[in-house]
C-alpha atoms as one frame of an Amber mdcrd trajectory, in Angstrom:
protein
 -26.424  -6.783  24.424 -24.905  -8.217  21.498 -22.848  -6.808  19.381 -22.278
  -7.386  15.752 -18.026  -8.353  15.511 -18.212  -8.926  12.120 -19.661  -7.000
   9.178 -20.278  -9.404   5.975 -20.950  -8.336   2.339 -22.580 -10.591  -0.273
 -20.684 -11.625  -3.477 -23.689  -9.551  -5.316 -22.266  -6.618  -3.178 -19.269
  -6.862  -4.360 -18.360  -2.982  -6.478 -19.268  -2.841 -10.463 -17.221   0.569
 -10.381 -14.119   1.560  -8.874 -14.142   5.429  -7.537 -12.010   8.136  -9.269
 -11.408  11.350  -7.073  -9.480  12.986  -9.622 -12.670  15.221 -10.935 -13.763
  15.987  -7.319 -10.193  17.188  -6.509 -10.154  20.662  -4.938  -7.686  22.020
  -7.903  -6.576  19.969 -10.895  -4.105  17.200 -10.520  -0.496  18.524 -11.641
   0.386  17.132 -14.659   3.451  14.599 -15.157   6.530  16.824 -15.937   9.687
  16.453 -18.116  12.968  17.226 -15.726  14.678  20.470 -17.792  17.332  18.312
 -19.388  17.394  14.628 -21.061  14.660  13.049 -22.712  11.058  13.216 -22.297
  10.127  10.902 -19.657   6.203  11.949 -20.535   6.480  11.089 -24.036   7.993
   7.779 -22.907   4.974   6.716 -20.989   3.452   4.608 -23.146   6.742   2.363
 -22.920   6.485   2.315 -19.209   2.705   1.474 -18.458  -0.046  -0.483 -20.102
  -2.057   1.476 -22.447  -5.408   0.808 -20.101  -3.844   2.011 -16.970  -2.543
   5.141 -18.400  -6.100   5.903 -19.954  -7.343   5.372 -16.247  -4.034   7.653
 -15.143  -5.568  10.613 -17.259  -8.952  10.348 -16.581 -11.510  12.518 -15.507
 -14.161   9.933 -15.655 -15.686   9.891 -11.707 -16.763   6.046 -12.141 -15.058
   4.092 -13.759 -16.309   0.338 -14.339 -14.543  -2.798 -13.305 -14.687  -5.363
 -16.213 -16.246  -8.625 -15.112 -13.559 -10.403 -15.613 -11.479  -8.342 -12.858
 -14.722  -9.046 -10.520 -14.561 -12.960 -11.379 -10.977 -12.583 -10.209 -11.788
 -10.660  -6.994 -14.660 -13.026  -6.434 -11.846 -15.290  -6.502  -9.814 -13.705
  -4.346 -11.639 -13.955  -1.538 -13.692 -10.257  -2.109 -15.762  -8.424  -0.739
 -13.485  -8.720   2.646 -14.831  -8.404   6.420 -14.823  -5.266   8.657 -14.524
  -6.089  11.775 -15.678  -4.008  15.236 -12.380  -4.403  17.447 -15.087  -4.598
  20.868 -12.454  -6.628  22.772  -9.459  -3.772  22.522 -11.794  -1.205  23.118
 -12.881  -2.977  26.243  -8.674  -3.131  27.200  -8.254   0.221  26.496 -11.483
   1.343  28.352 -12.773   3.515  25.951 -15.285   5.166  24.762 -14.239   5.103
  21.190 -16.085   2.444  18.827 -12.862   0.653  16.598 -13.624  -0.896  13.261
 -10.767  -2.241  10.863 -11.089  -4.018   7.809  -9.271  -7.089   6.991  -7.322
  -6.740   3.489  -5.337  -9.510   5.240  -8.103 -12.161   4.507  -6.162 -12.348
   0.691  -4.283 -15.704  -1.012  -1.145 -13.374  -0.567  -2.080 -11.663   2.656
  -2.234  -8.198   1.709  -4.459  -5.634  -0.241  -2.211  -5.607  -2.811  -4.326
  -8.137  -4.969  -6.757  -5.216  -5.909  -4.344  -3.580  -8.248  -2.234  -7.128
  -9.026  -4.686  -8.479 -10.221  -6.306  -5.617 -12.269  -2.760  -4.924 -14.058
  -1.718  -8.641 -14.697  -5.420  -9.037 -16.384  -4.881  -5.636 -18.656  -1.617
  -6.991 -18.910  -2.938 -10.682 -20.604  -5.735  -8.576 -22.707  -3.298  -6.261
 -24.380  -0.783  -9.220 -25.647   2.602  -9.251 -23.078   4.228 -12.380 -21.864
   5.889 -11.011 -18.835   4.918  -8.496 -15.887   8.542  -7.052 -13.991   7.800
  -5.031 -11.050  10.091  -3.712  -7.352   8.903  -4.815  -3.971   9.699  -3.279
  -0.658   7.943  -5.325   1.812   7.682  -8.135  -0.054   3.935  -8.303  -0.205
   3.409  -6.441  -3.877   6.113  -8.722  -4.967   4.124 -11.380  -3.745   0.374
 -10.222  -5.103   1.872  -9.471  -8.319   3.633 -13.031  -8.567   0.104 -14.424
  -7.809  -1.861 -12.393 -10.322   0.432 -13.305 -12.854   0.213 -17.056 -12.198
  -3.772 -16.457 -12.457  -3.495 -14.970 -15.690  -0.491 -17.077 -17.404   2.420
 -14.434 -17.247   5.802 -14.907 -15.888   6.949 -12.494 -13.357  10.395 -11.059
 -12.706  10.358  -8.917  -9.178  13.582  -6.706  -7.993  13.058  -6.910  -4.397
  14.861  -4.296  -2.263  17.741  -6.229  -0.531  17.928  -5.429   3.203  14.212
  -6.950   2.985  15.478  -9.552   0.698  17.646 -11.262   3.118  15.938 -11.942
   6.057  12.391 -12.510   4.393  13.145 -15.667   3.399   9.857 -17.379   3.572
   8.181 -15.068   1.682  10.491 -15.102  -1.176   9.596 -19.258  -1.140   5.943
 -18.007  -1.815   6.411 -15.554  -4.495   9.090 -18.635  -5.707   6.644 -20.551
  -5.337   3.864 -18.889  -8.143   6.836 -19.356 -10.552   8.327 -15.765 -10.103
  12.346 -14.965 -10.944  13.458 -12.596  -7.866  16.725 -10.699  -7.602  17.643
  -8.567  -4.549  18.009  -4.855  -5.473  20.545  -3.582  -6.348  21.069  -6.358
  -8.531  23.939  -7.155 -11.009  21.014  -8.047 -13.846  20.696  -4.611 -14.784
  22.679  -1.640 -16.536  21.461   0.857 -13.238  21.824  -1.811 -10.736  25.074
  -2.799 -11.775  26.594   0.372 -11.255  25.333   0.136  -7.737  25.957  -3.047
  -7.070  29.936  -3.259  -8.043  30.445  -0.288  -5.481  28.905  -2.326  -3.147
  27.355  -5.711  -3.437  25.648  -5.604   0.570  23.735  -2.199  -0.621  20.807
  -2.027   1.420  18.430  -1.114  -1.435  15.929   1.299  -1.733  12.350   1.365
  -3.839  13.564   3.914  -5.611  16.124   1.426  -6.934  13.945  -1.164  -7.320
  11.540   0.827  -9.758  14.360   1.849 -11.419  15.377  -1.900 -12.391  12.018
  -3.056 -12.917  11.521  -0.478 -15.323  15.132  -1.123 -17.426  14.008  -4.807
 -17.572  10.858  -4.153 -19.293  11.913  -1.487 -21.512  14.695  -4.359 -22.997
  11.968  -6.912 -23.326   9.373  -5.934 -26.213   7.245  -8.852 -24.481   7.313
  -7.744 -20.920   5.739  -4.461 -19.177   6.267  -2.814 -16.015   3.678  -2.905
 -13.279   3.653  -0.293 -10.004   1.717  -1.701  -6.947   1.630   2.445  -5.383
   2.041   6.197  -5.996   0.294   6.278  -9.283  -3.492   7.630  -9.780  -4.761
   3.976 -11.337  -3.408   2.330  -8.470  -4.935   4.549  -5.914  -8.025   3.860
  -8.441  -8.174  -0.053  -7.968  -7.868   0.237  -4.199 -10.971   2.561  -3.640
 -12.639  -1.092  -3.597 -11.441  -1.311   0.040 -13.193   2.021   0.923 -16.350
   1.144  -1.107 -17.044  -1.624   0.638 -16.149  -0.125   3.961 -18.396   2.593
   3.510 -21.337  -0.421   2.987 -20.723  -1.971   5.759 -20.199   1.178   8.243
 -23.795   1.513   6.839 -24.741  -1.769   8.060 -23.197  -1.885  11.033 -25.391
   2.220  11.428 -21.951   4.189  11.648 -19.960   6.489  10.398 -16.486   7.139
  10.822 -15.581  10.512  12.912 -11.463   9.475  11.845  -9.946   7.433   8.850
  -6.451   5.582   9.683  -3.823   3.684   8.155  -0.308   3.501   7.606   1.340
   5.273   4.348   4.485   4.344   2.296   3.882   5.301  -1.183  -0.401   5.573
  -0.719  -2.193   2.874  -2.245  -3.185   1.307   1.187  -4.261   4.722   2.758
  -5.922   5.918  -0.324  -7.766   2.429  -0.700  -9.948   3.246   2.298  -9.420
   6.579   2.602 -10.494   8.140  -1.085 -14.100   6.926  -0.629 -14.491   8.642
   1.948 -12.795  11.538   1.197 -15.504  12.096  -1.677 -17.569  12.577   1.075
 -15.895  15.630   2.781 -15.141  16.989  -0.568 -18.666  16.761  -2.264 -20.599
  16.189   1.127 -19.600  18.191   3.662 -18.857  15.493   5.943 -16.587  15.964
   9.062 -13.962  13.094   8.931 -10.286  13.360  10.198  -7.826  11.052   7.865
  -4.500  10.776   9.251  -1.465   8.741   7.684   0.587   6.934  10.082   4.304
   6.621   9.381   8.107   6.169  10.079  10.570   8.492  11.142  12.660   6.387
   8.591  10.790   8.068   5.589   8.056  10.696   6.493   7.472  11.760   2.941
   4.681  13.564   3.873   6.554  15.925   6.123   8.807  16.806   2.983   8.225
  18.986   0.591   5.931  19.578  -2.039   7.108  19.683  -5.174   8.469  18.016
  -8.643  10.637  15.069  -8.082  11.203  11.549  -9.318   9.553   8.456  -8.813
  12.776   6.097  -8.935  16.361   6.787  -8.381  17.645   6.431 -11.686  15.486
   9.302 -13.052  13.661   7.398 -15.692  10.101   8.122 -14.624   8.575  11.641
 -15.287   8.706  13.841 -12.189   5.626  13.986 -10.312   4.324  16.455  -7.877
   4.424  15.083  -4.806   5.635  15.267  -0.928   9.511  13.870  -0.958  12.123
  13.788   0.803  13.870  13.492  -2.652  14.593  10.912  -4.734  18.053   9.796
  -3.766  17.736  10.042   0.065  19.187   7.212   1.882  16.435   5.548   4.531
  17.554   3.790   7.462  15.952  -0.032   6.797  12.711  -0.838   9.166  11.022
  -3.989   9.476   8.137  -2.159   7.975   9.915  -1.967   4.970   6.869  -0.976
   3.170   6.427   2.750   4.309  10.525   3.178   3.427   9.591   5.303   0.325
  10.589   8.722  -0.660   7.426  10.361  -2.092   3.852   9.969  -1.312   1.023
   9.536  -4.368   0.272  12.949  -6.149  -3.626  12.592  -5.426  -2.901  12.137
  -1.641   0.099  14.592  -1.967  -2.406  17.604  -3.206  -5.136  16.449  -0.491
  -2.118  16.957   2.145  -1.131  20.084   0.839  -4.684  21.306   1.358  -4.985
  20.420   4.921  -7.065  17.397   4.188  -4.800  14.581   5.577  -2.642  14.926
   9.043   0.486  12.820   9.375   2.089  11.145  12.362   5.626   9.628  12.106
   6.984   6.962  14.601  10.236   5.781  15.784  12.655   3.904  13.607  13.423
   1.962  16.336   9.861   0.260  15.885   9.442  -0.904  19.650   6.368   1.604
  20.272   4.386   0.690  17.078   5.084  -3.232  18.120   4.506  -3.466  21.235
   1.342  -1.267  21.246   0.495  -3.750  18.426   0.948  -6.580  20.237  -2.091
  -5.303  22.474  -4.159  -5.488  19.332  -2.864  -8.999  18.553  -3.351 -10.286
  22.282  -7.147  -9.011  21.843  -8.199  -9.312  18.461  -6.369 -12.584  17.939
  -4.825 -11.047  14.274  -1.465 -10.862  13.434  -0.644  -7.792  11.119   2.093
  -7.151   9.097   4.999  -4.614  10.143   3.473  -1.776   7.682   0.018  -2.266
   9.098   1.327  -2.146  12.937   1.643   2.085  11.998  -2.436   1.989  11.285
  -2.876  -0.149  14.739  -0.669   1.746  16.715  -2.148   5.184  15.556  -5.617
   4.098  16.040  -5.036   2.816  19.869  -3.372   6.347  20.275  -6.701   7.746
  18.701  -9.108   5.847  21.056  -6.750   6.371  24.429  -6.902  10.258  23.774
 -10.876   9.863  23.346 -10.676   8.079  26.808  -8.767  11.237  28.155 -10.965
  13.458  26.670 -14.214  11.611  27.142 -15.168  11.818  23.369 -17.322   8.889
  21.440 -15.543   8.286  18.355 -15.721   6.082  15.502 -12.314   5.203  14.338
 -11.736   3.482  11.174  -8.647   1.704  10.304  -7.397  -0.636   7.952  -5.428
  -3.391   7.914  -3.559  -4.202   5.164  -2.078  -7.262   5.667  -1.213 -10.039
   7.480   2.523 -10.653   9.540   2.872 -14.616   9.587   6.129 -14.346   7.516
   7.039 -11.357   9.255   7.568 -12.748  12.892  11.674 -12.513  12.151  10.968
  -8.781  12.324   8.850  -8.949  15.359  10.946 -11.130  17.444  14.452  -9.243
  16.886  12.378  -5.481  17.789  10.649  -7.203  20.525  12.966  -9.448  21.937
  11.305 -12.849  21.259  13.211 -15.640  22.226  13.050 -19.735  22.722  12.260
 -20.930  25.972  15.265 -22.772  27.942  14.628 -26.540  26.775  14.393 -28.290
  30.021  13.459 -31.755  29.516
C-alpha cells in the first residue's frame, strides 16, 4: 500500500494567528529583572527592542494575529512548508515507529529562521528605522535576518561569533551577498568588543558576545534597532507557525505525535514546533513526550534555574532561565547554533515543571553525524549541524521502540539545511578527496 511521503498545505492554509502559550502557562511567566546594582536594564527596554515586539513580549493575548503583510512575506517565502513521513529510515532502522519531520529547510536562507526575520525586519520598516544589527552563531539567523532586511529596504549589520566566522566562508558570501556589513565577534567595532578583542584578537567568540555588540551598535545609532532571532517570548511567538502547521498536517496525514523532537540552543527552533503542541498537554490532556536534544558543549538546560543575563556584557535585563551562566566559556562545535548559555524563559519554566526532557551529546560530534548520515543516505536531505541533534535523537527514539516493540509517532523538525556546512561534516567525519588517478 501506498503511503503518503509528503504532507502539503495550501497557501489558503497558511496561519492568520500565531499561538501565544504565555496565558496557558502552568504559573505566570517571571518577569524581566533589574540585576541589584547599575542601571535598569527593564526600564531600558524600549531602547533595545521594537515597540511591537515588546507589546507581543508582555502579552497575555492567547492569539495573536499575523498582519497580512507578514503572510504576503511568508507566502513569499516559500510557506506553509512540507512534513514529510521519513518511510525509507524507518524501513533501515526496522521499526515500528512511524517518523515525520518537517522541512524548515525548504527557506531562501535554508533555515526556520525567516519566521521571526522576517516578522521583525517588517515591524522594523513600519515603525521608521533604517538599520536592523543583530549576533549570529551558526550563521543561519545572520543569514535570515540579512534576507528580511533586503525584502523590506533596511541595511543590516550582523556580529557573527568568530570561531564560526572563519571557516563558514560561503555563508558569509550569502549574507554578503543581501548587502549585509559582518564583523567576527569579538570585534574591534565596538566599546565591549574591543576590550575583548585587544586581549586577544583569535577569541573564539561566544553569543553572549555577540548580543552584547549587536546591542551597543544599535543603542549608538538613533536609526538602527536591535533584532534577537531566540530566547525571547515574541520570538518563540513567530515560530509557533512551524507547529501550527504541523499539527494540520499530522491531521491529514490521521496522526498524532506520541514524542516531539528537536535540537535546542537558545529555543526558538524547539519551541516553533513544540509550543503548539504543548497547548495541547496543557489545556488538553494530551500525552506527548517533548525532548530537547543538545551538546555536551552547552547543556543549558541541565543548569540551573534561575536569574541571569542574556549577553555577556550585562546589558540585557536578567531573565529567568536554565544557564550555565552568562560568562561560561563553551568549547566551539560545528553546531555552533546550540553553543548558548541559557535556554528561553517560556521553555525554561515548562522544563522546570517536568514538561520537557533533555538529552546532551558529545562535543566531539561523531555520534550525532554519523547517525545523521543514515538519515541523509535515506531521506536524500542534507541538514544542518544544529538540526543533526533533532535527527540523531529521533533515530535513538525509534531504535528503542524497535527494542521495546512500541508503535510510536515521532515528530521532529528540521530546521535547516547543511549545504554550506559540509566543511564541518567532512573534518568530524573524515571526508576526504579521492586519490586522482588519471
Amino acid at each position: 500500500m501506498n503511503v503518503a511521503r509528503e504532507i502539503i498545505l495550501k497557501a489558503e492554509d497558511l496561519p492568520s494567528k500565531w499561538y501565544n502559550i504565555i496565558p496557558d502557562l502552568p504559573e505566570p511567566l517571571p518577569p524581566p529583572q533589574d540585576p541589584p546594582e547599575g542601571y535598569s536594564r527593564v526600564q531600558d527596554l524600549p531602547n533595545m527592542l521594537l515597540k511591537e515586539c515588546l507589546s507581543q513580549e508582555m502579552s497575555d493575548q492567547r492569539w495573536i494575529d499575523i498582519p497580512e503583510g507578514i503572510r504576503e512575506l511568508y507566502l513569499a517565502a516559500g510557506r506553509p512548508r512540507p512534513l514529510f513521513r521519513a518511510k525509507n529510515l524507518e524501513e533501515k532502522l526496522g521499526t515500528p515507529a512511524k517518523l515525520f519531520f518537517k522541512s524548515e529547510f525548504f527557506s531562501p536562507t535554508g533555515s526556520h529562521k525567516v519566521n521571526t526575520a522576517l516578522a521583525q525586519a517588517y515591524y522594523a520598516r513600519k515603525e521608521g528605522f533604517e538599520r536592523l544589527t543583530t549576533e549570529t552563531g551558526a550563521g543561519q539567523w545572520g543569514n535570515a535576518l540579512a534576507y528580511a532586511a533586503s525584502l523590506n529596504n533596511l541595511d543590516c549589520t550582523i556580529f557573527w561569533v568568530r570561531a564560526v566566522y572563519r571557516w563558514k566562508e560561503q555563508r558569509l558570501k550569502f549574507m554578503q551577498m543581501y548587502g549585509a556589513e559582518v564583523y567576527a565577534s569579538p570585534s574591534n567595532r565596538t566599546e565591549f568588543g574591543k576590550k575583548l578583542y585587544s586581549k586577544n584578537p583569535d577569541h573564539n567568540g561566544s553569543l553572549g558576545i555577540a548580543i552584547s555588540e549587536g546591542l551597543e551598535e544599535a543603542k549608538k545609532d538613533p536609526k538602527a534597532v536591535y533584532c534577537l532571532g531566540s530566547v525571547l517570548n515574541h520570538v518563540m511567538l513567530h515560530q509557533t507557525i512551524i507547529g501550527l502547521e504541523t499539527k494540520k498536517q499530522m491531521e491529514l496525514a490521521g496522526e498524532y505525535p506520541d514524542v516531539v523532537i528537536s535540537c535546542l540552543g537558545g529555543g526558538s527552533n524547539f519551541g516553533g514546533i513544540a509550543i503548539p503542541f504543548m497547548h495541547d498537554v496543557l489545556k488538553e490532556k494530551a500525552e506527548i513526550e517533548f525532548i530537547a536534544s543538545q551538546s555536551r558543549a552547552a547543556p543549558n538546560l541541565q543548569g540551573e534555574y534561575k536569574y541571569d543575563f542574556a549577553d555577556h556584557a550585562e546589558m540585557t535585563p536578567m531573565l529567568k532561565m536554565y544557564t550555565l551562566g552568562h560568562h561560561i566559556t563553551m568549547a566551539p562545535i560545528k553546531g555552533d547554533g546550540l553553543r548558548y548559555h541559557g535556554c528561553a524563559p517560556i521553555l525554561s519554566l515548562l522544563r522546570h515543571h517536568n514538561y520537557i526532557d533533555t538529552v546532551a551529546y558529545p562535543e566531539d560530534e561523531k555520534y550525532v553525524f554519523e547517525r545523521t548520515r543514515e538519515f541523509v543516505k535515506a531521506e536524500g536531505f542534507l541538514p544542518a549541524p544544529e538540526s543533526a541533534y533533532s535527527i540523531v535523537c529521533a533515530i535513538d527514539e525509534a531504535e528503542k521502540c524497535k527494542e521495546n516493540n512500541e508503535e510510536k509517532t515521532i515528530l521532529f523538525n528540521v530546521s535547516g539545511h547543511g549545504f554550506m556546512d559540509m566543511d564541518g561534516y567532512a573534518k568530524v567525519l573524515g571526508l576526504k578527496k579521492q586519490q586522482d588517478r588519471a
